[in-house]
C-alpha positions in Angstrom: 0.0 0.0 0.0 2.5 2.3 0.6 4.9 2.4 -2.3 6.5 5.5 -1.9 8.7 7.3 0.9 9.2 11.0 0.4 11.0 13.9 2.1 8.6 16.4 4.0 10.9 19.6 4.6 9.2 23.8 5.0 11.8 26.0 4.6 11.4 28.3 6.8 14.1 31.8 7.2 15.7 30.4 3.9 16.9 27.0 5.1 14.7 24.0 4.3 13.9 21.6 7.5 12.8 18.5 8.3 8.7 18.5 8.9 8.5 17.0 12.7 7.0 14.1 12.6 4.1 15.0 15.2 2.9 17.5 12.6 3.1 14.8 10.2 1.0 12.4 11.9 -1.6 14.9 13.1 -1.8 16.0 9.4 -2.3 12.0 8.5 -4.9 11.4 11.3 -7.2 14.6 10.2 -7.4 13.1 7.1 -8.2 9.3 8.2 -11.2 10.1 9.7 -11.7 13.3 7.0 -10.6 12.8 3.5 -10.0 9.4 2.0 -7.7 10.6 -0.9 -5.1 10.6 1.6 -6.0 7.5 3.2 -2.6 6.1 2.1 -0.2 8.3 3.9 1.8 7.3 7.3 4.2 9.3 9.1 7.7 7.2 9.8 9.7 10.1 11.2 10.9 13.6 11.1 10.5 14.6 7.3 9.7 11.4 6.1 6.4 9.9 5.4 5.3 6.8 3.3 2.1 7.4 0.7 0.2 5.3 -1.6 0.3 5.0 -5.4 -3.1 6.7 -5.3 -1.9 9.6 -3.4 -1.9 12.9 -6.0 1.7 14.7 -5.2 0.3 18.2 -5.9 -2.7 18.0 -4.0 -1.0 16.0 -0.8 1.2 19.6 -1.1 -1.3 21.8 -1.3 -3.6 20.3 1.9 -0.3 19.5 3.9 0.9 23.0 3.7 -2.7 24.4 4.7 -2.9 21.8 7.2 0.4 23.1 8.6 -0.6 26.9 8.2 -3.9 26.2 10.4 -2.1 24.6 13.1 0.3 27.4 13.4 3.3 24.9 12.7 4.7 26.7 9.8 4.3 30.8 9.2 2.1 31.5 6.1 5.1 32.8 4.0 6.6 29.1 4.5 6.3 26.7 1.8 6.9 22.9 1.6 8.6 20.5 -0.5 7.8 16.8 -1.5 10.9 14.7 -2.2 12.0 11.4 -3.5 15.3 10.1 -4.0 16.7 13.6 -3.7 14.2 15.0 -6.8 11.3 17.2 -6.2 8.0 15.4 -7.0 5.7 18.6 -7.0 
């Protein structure tokens, strides 16, 4: 199910950091119980999570970076990256 593990940095001050992975797994958890499309996402650590096939890169971006915005764990000039293998995948 969960076929791919990406990199979950925000750059925040113009250095990139890791996403903790509390923010990570209360991002994942909202959606379990919210929105199915991301049904197939589980936190393993700090900026690293492991998605699904099925997830959609651009819109698992979008929400997580909203999702992070709400809870007040990124400012709302911060952005996020997605990451595989070192390549962006958004």
């Amino acid at each position: 199910m969960f076929s791919r593990r990406i990199k979950v940095e925000y750059q925040n001050g113009g250095q990139w950091r890791l996403c903790e992975v509390k923010w990570l797994d209360s991002f994942s958890m909202r959606n379990f119980t919210n929105d199915a499309i991301f049904d197939d996402t589980i936190p393993v650590s700090d900026g690293t999570m492991e998605i699904g096939a099925r997830v959609p890169l651009e819109e698992l971006k979008t929400s997580l970076e909203d999702w992070l915005r709400r809870k007040s764990y990124i400012g709302k000039e911060d952005q996020i990256r997605l990451t595989q293998d070192g390549a962006p995948l958004s």
